[in-house]
N, C-alpha and C positions, 0 to 999 in steps of 0.2 A: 769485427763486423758480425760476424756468428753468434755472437755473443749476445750481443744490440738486437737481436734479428730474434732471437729467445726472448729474450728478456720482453719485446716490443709485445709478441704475440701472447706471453703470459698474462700482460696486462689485457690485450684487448680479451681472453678469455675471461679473462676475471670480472672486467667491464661487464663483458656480453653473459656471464652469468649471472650477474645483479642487478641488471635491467630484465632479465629473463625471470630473474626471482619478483622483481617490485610488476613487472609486468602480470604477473600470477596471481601474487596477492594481493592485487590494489581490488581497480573494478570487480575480476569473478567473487571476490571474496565480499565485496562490496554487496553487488549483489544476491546472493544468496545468502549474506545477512536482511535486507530488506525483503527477500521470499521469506527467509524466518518468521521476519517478525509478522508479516501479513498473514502465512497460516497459521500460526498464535493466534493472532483477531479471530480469527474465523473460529477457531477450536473453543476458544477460552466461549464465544457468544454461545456455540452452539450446546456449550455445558453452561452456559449460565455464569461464568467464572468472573466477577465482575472485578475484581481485582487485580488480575490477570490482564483483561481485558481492555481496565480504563489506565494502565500502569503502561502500555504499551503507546500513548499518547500524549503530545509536552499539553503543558497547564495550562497553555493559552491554543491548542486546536478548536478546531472548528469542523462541524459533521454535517455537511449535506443530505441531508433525506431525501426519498423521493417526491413527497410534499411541496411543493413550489415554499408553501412558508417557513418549512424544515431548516433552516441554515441556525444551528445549535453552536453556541461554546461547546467547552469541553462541560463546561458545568452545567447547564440547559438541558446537555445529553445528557447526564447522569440520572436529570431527575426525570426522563422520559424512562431509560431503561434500570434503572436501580429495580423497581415497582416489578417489571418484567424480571429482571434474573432474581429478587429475591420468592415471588411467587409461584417461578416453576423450576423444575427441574433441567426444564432446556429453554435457551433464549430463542434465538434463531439460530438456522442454518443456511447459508448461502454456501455450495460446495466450488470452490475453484476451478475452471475447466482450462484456463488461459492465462497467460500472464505475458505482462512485457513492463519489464525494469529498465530505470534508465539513470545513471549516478553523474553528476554535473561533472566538470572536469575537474574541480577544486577539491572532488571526495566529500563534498560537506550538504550536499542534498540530495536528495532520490525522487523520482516522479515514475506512475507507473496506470498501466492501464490492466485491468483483470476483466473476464467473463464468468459471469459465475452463474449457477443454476440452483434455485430456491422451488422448493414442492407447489406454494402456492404459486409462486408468480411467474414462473419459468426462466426464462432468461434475463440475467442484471447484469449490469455492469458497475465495478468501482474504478474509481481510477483518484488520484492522490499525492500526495506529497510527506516526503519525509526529511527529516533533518536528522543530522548527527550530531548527539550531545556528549562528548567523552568518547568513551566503545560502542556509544550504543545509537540507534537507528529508531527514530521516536515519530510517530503518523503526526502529523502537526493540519493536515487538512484528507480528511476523506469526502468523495462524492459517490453516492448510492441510486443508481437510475437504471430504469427498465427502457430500454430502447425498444422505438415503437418503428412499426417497417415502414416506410415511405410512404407506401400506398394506400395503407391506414392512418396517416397522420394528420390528415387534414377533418377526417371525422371524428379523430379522437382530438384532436384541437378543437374542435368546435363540442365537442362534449364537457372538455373542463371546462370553454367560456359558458357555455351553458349552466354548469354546477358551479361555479363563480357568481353567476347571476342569481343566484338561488337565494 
């Protein structure tokens, strides 16, 4: 019985360090591959690195602007900012101040919400989706929006239908 009674709790150790190991590596590793890849985005724009930049995105994404008519393919975008990264030396900067990752249970998607802080505009927010292709973690829908306070939204709502009617 002593025997049985070793033998029993080796296994449950063993068990319990492999779910302790897959517990480890799954999601944290998960996400802090999708933090990766999103301050990539950011770094690659803010040096202009368009290669860098559009390489971090599947063929078929899609990029939300803040533009109500902004909703770009991956290709649509390109030919908005190509013009921009190959003209200057710096695309944009939006600098990260928040984030919140979140990995489906299946391992095979990502969704996340950021706050980010840009010179001109002040506070944005992105938030998005990611997929996994292989090892790697590919933006497949970004959305780029400046959150407007409550209490100013109903006159700056009435200022885009104003500059709509225009």
């Amino acid at each position: 019985m002593h025997q049985w009674s070793v033998w029993a709790m080796g296994l449950a150790a063993i068990g319990g360090a492999a779910w302790l190991a897959l517990a480890r590596s799954g999601p944290a590793d998960d996400r802090a591959a999708v933090e990766s890849v999103l301050d990539r985005l950011h770094d690659a724009a803010a040096r202009a690195d368009e290669d860098v930049y559009f390489s971090l995105y599947t063929p078929d994404a899609i990029f939300h602007g803040t533009d109500a008519a902004e909703r770009w393919t991956i290709e649509q975008f390109k030919g908005y900012a190509m013009p921009i990264f190959t003209e200057r030396e710096v695309g944009w900067v939006y600098t990260p101040t928040s984030r919140h990752v979140f990995i489906a249970a299946d391992g095979q998607t990502a969704w996340f919400d950021e706050t980010l802080e840009n010179a001109k505009y002040g506070a944005c927010r992105g938030t998005g989706v990611l997929v996994r292709r292989g090892d790697a973690w590919l933006i497949t829908q970004y959305n780029l929006t400046v959150p407007i306070p409550n209490d100013l939204l109903e006159e700056v709502a009435g200022m885009i239908r104003a500059h709509g009617a225009e």
